[in-house]
RODO-2510 file (C-alpha; in nm, 4 decimals, decimal comma):
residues 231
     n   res          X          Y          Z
     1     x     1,1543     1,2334    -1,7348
     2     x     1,1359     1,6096    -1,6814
     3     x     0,8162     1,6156    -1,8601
     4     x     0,6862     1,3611    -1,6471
     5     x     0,8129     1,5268    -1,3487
     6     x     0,5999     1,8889    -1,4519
     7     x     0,3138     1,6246    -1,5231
     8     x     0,3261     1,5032    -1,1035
     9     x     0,3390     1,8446    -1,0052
    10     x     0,0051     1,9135    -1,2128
    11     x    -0,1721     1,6468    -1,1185
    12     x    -0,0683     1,6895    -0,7190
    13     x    -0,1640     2,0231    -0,8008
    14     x     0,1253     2,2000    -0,5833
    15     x     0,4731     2,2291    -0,6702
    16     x     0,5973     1,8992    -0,4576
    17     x     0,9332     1,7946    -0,5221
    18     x     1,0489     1,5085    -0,7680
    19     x     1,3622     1,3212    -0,7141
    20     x     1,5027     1,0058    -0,8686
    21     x     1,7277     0,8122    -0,6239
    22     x     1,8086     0,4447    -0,5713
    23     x     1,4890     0,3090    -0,3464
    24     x     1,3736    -0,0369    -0,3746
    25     x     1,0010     0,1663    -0,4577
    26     x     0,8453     0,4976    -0,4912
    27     x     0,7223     0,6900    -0,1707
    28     x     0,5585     1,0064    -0,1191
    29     x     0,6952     1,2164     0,1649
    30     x     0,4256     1,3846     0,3095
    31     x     0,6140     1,6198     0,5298
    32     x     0,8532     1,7440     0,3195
    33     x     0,6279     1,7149    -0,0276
    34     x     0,8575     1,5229    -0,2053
    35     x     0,8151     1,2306    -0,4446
    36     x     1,0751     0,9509    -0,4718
    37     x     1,0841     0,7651    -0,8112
    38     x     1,3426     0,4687    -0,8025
    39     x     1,5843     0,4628    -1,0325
    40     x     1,5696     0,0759    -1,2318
    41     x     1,6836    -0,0574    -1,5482
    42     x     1,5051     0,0573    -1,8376
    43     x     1,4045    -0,2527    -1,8971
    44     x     1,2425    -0,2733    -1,5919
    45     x     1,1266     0,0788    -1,4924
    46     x     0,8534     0,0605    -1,8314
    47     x     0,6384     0,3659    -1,8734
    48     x     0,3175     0,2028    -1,7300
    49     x     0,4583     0,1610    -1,4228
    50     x     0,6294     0,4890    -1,3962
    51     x     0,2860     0,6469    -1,4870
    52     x     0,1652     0,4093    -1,2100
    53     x     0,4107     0,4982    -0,9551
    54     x     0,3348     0,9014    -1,0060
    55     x    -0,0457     0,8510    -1,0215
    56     x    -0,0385     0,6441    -0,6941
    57     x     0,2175     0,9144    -0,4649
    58     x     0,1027     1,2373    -0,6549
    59     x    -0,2404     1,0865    -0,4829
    60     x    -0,1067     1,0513    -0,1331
    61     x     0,0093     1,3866    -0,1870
    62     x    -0,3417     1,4734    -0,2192
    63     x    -0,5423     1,2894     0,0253
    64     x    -0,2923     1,1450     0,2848
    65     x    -0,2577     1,3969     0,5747
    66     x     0,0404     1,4493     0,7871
    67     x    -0,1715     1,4321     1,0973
    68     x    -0,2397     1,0697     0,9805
    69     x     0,0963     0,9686     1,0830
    70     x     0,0524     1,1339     1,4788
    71     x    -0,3198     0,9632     1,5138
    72     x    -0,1200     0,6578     1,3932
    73     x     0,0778     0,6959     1,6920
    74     x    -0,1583     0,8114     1,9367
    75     x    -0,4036     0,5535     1,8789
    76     x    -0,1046     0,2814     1,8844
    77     x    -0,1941     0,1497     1,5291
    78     x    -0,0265    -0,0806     1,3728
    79     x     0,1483     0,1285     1,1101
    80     x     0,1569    -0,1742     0,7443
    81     x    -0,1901    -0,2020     0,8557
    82     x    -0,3126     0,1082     0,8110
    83     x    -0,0799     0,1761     0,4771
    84     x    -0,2244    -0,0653     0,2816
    85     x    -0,5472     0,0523     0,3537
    86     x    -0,4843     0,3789     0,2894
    87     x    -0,3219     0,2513    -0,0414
    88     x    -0,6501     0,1352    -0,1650
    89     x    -0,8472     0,4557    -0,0743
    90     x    -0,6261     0,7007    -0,2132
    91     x    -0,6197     0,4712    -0,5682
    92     x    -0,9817     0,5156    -0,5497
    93     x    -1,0150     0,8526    -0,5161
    94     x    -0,7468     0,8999    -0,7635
    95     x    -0,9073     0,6959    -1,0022
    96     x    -1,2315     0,8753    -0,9770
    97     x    -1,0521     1,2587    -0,9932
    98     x    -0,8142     1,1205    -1,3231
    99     x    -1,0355     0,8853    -1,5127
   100     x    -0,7675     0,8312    -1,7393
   101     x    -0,5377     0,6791    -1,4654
   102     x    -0,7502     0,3608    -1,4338
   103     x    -0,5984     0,2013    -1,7625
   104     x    -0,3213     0,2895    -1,5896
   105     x    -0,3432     0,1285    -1,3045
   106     x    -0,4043    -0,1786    -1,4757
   107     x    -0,1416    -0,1878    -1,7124
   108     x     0,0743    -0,0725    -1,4098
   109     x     0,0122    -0,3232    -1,1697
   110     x    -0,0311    -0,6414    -1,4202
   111     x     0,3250    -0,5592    -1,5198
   112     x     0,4664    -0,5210    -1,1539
   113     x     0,3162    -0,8784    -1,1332
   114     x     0,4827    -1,0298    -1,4097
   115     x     0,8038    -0,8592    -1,2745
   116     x     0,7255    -1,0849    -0,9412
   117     x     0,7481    -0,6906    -0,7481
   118     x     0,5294    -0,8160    -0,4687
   119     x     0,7647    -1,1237    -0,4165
   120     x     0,4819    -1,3896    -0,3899
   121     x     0,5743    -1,6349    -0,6760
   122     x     0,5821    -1,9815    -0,5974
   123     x     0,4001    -1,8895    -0,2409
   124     x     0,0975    -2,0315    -0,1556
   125     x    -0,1246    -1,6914    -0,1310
   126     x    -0,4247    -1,8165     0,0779
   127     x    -0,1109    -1,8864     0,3592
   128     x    -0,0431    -1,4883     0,3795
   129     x    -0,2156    -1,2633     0,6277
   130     x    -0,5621    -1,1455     0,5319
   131     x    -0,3975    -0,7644     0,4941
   132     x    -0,1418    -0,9137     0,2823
   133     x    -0,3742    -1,0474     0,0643
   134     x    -0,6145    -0,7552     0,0353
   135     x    -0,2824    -0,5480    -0,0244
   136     x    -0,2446    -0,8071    -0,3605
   137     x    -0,6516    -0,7971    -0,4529
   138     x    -0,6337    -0,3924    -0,3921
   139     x    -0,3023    -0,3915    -0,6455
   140     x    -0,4899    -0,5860    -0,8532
   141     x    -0,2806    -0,9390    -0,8612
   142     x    -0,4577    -1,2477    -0,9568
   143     x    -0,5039    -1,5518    -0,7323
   144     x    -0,5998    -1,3705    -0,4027
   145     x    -0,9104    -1,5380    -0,2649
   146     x    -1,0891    -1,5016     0,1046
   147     x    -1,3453    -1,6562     0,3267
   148     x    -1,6758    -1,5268     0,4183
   149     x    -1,5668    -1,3861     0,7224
   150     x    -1,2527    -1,1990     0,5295
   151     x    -1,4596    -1,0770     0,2689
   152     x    -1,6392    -0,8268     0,4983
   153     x    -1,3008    -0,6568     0,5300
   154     x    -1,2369    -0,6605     0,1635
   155     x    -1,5837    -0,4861     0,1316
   156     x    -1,5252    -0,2076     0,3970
   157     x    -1,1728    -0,1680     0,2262
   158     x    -1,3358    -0,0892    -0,0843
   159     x    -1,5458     0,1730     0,1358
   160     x    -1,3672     0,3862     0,2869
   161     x    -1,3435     0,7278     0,2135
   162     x    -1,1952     0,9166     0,4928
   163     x    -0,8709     0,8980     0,7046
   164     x    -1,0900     0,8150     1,0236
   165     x    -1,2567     0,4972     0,7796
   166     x    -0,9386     0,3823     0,7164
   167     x    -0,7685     0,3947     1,0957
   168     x    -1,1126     0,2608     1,2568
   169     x    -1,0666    -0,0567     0,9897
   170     x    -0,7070    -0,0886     1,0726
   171     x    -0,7795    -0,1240     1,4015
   172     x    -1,0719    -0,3708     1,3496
   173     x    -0,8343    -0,5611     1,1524
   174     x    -0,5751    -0,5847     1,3545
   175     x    -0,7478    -0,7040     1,6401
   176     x    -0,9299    -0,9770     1,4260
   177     x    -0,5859    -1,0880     1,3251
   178     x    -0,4609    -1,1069     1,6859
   179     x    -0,7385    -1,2951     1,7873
   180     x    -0,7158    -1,5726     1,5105
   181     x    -0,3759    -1,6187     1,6096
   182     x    -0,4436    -1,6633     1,9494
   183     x    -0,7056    -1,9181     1,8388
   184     x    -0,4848    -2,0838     1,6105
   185     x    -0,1776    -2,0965     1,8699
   186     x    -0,4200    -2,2549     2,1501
   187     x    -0,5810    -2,5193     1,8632
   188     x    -0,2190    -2,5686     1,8089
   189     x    -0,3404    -2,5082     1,4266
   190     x    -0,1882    -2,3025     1,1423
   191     x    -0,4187    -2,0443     0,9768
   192     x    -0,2710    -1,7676     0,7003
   193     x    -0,4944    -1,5364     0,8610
   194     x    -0,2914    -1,5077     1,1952
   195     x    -0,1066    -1,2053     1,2268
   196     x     0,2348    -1,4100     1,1903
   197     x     0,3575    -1,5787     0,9342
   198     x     0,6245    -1,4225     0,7930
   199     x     0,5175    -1,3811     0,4346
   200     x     0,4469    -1,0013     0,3286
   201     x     0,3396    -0,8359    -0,0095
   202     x     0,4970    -0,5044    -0,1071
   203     x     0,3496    -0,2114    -0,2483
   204     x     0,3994     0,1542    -0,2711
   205     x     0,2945     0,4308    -0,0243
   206     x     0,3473     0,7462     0,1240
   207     x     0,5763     0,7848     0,3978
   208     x     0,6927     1,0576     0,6884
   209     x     1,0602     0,9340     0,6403
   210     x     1,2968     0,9285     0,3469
   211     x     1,3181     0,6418     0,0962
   212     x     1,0392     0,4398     0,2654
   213     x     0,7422     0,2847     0,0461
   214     x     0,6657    -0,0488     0,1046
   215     x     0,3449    -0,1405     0,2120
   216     x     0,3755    -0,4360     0,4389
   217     x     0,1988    -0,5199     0,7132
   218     x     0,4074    -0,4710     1,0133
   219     x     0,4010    -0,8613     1,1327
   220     x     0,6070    -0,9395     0,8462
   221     x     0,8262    -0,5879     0,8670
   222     x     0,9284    -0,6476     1,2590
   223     x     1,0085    -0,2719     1,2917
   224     x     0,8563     0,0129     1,3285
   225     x     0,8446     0,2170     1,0464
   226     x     0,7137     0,5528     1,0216
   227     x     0,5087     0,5818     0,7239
   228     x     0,3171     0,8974     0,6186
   229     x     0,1355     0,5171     0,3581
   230     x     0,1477     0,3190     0,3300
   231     x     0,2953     0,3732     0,0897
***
């Protein structure tokens, strides 16, 4: 582990701080520069995904700002929203810096899935918010299919490059979301890309507070977390 602990600092390329700790998932604080690794059974925390979980917060330490967080606020975002978007930008880029982290990635993620990590098995997928389900086709999780109309969101996701892409998409959205559900609710209809059903998919992010790093949308969270994303 303290190998692979030297390895996130070289790759973040500052000397963040590493921790193990019980956390349902890994976060990257981005205010106080530390990374949380859960602790799991050994038989469940496999090297892929530990790799994984470093290469995906040792890249929010890179590329996810803390200002984020405050235009977040300012800007009255919704806060899952925007992590899983960010999520799938800072993979990107990470992907594209570390070549060798793709395979990783991969391995990673088809793993968590196998391990049911982003609680979905037995659910009916197309049901789950649009964001939910670009949060599983981002992580890389089979099954996760979209209309025409959804799939222009899947493309701009797979777009954006800076913080200001991924806050302006969150907001667009967000507000597509609200408005299908206020369709839906005055058709008297039921539509999985409403902003409400209850079903989430987790994922890891960065975060502004300890011990958070799941990247649901906030519908399905009914709080409001302060991630750094997530994340």
């Amino acid at each position: 582990m303290m190998k692979k602990d030297t390895l996130a600092k070289l790759l973040a390329e500052e000397d963040i701080f590493v921790v193990h700790k019980q956390t349902p998932t890994a976060y990257f604080d981005v205010k106080r520069r530390e990374l949380g690794l859960p602790i799991w059974k050994d038989e469940e925390m496999t090297n892929n995904i530990y790799d994984l979980m470093v290469c995906h917060e040792i890249a929010h330490a890179l590329w996810t700002p803390l200002e984020m967080m405050e235009e977040v606020i300012s800007r009255n975002l919704n806060k899952g929203v925007v992590n899983i978007l960010e999520d799938a930008r800072i993979e990107k880029m990470v992907q594209k810096k570390y070549p060798g982290s793709v395979g990783i990635f991969n391995r990673g993620y088809a793993e968590l899935g196998e391990k049911n990590f982003f609680d979905v098995e037995g659910e009916d997928i197309s049901k789950l918010t649009v964001i939910d389900r670009i949060n599983l086709f981002f992580k890389k999780q089979k099954g996760v299919t979209f209309s025409d109309e959804e799939k222009v969101f899947v493309k701009k996701t797979n777009e954006l490059e800076t913080v200001e892409d991924v806050l302006t998409l969150a907001e667009e959205i967000y507000k597509w979301m609200e408005e299908r559900s206020t369709e839906e609710e005055n058709s008297g209809g039921e539509d999985g890309s409403a902003g409400d059903t209850g079903e989430s998919s987790e994922g890891m992010s960065s975060s502004s507070e300890e011990g958070e790093g799941e990247g649901k949308s906030e519908e399905s969270k009914g709080e409001g977390e302060e991630d750094g994303d997530g994340n």
